[in-house]
C-alpha positions in Angstrom: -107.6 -35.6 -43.2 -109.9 -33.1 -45.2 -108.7 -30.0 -43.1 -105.3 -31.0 -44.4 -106.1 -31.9 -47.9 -107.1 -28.2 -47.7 -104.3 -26.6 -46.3 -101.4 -28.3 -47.3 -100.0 -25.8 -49.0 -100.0 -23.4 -46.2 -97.9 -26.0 -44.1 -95.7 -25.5 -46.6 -95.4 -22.1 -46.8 -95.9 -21.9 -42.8 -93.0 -24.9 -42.5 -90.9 -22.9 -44.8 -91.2 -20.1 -43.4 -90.5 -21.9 -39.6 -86.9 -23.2 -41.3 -85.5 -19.5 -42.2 -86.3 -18.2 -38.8 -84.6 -21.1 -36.8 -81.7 -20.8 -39.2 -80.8 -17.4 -38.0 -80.8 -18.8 -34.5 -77.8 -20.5 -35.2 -74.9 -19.7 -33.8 -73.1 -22.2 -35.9 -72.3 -21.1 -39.6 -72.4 -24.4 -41.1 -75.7 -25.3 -39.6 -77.3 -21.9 -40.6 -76.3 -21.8 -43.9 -77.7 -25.8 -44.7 -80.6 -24.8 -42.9 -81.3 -21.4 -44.4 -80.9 -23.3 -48.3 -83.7 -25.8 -47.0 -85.6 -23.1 -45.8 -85.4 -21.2 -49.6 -86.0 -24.3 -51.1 -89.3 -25.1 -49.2 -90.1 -21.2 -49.9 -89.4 -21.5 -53.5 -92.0 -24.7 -54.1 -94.6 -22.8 -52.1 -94.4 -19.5 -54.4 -94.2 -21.0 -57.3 -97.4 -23.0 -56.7 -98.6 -19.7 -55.4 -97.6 -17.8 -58.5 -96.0 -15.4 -56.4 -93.1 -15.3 -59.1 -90.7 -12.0 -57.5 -90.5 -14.5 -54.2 -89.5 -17.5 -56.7 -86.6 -15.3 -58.1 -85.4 -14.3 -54.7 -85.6 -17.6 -52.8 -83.5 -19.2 -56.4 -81.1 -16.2 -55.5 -80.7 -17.1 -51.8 -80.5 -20.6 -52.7 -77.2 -20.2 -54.7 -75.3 -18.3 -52.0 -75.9 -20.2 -49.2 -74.8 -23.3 -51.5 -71.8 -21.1 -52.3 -71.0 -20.9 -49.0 -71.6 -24.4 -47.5 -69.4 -25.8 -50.6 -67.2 -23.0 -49.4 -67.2 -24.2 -45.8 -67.0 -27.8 -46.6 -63.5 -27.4 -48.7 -62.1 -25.6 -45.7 -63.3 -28.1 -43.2 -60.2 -29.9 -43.9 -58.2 -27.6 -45.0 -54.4 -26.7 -43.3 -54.0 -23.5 -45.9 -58.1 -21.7 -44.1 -56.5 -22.4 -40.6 -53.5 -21.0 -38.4 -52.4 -23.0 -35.3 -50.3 -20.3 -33.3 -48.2 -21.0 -29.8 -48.8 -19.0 -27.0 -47.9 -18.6 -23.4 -50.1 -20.3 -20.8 -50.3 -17.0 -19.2 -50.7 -15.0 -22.5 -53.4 -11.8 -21.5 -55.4 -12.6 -25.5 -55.6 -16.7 -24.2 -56.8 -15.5 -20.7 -59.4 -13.3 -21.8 -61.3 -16.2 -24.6 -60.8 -18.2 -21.8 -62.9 -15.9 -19.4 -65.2 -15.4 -22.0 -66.3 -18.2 -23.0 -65.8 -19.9 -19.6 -69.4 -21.1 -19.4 -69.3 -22.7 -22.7 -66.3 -24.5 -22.0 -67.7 -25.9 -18.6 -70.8 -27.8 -20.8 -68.0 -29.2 -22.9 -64.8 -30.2 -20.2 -66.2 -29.9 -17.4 -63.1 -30.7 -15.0 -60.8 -28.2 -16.7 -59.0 -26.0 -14.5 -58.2 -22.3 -16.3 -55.0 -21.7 -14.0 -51.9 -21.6 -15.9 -49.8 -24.8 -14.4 -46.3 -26.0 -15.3 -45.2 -27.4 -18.8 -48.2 -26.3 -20.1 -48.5 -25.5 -23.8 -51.3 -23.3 -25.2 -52.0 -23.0 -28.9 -54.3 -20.4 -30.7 -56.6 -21.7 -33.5 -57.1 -18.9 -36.2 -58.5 -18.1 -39.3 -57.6 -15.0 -40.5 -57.9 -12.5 -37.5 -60.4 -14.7 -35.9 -60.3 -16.8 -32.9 -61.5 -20.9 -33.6 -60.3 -22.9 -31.1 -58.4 -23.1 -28.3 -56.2 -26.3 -27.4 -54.5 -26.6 -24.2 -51.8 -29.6 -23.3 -49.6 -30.3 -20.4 -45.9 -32.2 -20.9 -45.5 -35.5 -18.8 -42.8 -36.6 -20.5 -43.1 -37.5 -24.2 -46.9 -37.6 -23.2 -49.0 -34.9 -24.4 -52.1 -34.6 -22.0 -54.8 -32.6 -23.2 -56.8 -30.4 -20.6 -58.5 -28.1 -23.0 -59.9 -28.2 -27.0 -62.4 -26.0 -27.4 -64.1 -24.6 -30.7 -66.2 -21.4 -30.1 -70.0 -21.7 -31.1 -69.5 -20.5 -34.8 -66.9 -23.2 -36.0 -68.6 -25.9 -34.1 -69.0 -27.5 -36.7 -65.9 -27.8 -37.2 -62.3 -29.3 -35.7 -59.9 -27.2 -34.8 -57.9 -29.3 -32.6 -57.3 -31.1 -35.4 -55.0 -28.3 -37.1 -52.8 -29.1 -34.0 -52.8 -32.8 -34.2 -52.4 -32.6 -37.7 -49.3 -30.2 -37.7 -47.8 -32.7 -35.6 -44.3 -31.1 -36.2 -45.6 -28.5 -33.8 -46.0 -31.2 -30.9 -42.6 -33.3 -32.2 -40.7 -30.0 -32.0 -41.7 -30.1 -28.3 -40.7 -33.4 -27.8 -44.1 -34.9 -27.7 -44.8 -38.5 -29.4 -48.2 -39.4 -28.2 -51.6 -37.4 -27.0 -54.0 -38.3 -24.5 -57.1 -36.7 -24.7 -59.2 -35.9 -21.3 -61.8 -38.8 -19.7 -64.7 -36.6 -19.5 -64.9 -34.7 -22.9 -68.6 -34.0 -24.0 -68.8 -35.0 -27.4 -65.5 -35.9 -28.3 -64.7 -36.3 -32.2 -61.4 -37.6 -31.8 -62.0 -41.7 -33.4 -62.3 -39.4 -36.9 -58.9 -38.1 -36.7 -56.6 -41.1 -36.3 -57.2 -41.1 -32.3 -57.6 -45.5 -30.6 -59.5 -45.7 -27.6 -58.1 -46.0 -24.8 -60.7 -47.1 -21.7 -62.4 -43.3 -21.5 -59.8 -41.8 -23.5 -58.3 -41.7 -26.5 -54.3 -41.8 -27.7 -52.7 -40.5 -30.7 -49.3 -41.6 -31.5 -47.5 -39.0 -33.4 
């Protein structure tokens, strides 16, 4: 208990210090920006106990833009206007190659999906701006919508973009489609947030 009476202040600084270098491990933009303001904010106690007054100004400086940038985040979370949701071919070359690429990832996450194009499949494209989300993939039984593939790359996991899809519903009811059913064995699936009613290991959406 004495040897930390004495150096409680270096834990901080130390602990501080800890947070902004795990931030910029993250591949995730959301989690490194909310981890990178706690990170300033433990910094900016310890130098102002300190004294060390031109690490204060910077740390306050840091501070404001990553909170910029998570309020920035969180409003576009949500938001249809921030996101595209574009139609593709199941055999489109662009869809093929994220596919390839992030093949492993997608294994961790849907583990029984198969990447060959089938029959009455449907492919959409996730965007926002020029960049690549999310990628959802459904095959047509019917009025039945069965997903095989949604899929968010690393840095918009923290976010949905399947949801963009089942949101847009117009895009799914111009295809005939009036209900979803998402795969059994999803890793982490998010779907009870959007709307989604169990269904044994899967969930339906009625559109």
């Amino acid at each position: 208990m004495a040897w930390l009476a004495d150096h409680w202040l270096d834990l901080v600084g130390w602990g501080g210090s800890a947070l902004l270098v795990y931030s910029l491990l993250q591949a995730r933009v959301l989690r490194f920006r909310t981890l990178n303001l706690l990170g300033c904010l433990v910094l900016l106690v310890f130098n102002s106990l300190i004294g060390v007054w031109p690490m204060v100004g910077m740390n306050i400086v840091l501070a404001v833009i990553n909170v910029y940038w998570i309020v920035r985040l969180t409003r576009d979370r949500h938001d249809e206007s921030a996101f595209e949701v574009v139609e593709v071919r199941p055999e489109d070359a662009y869809l093929r190659h994220v596919l390839r690429t992030h093949a492993e990832d997608i294994r961790r996450f849907q583990p029984d999906f198969d990447p060959a194009p089938a029959g009455s499949q449907h492919a959409f494209v996730v965007l926002k701006g020029d960049e690549t989300v999310g990628i959802v993939v459904l095959r047509k039984d019917g009025d039945v919508a069965h997903v095989q593939l949604d899929y968010v790359t690393p840095r918009y996991r923290d976010f949905s973009p399947g949801e963009f899809v089942w949101r847009r519903s117009g895009v799914l009811r111009d295809l005939g489609l009036r209900h979803v059913l998402t795969p059994p064995g999803m890793v982490g699936a998010y779907y009870p947030n959007l709307g989604f009613r169990p269904n044994g290991k899967q969930f339906v959406l009625d559109l």
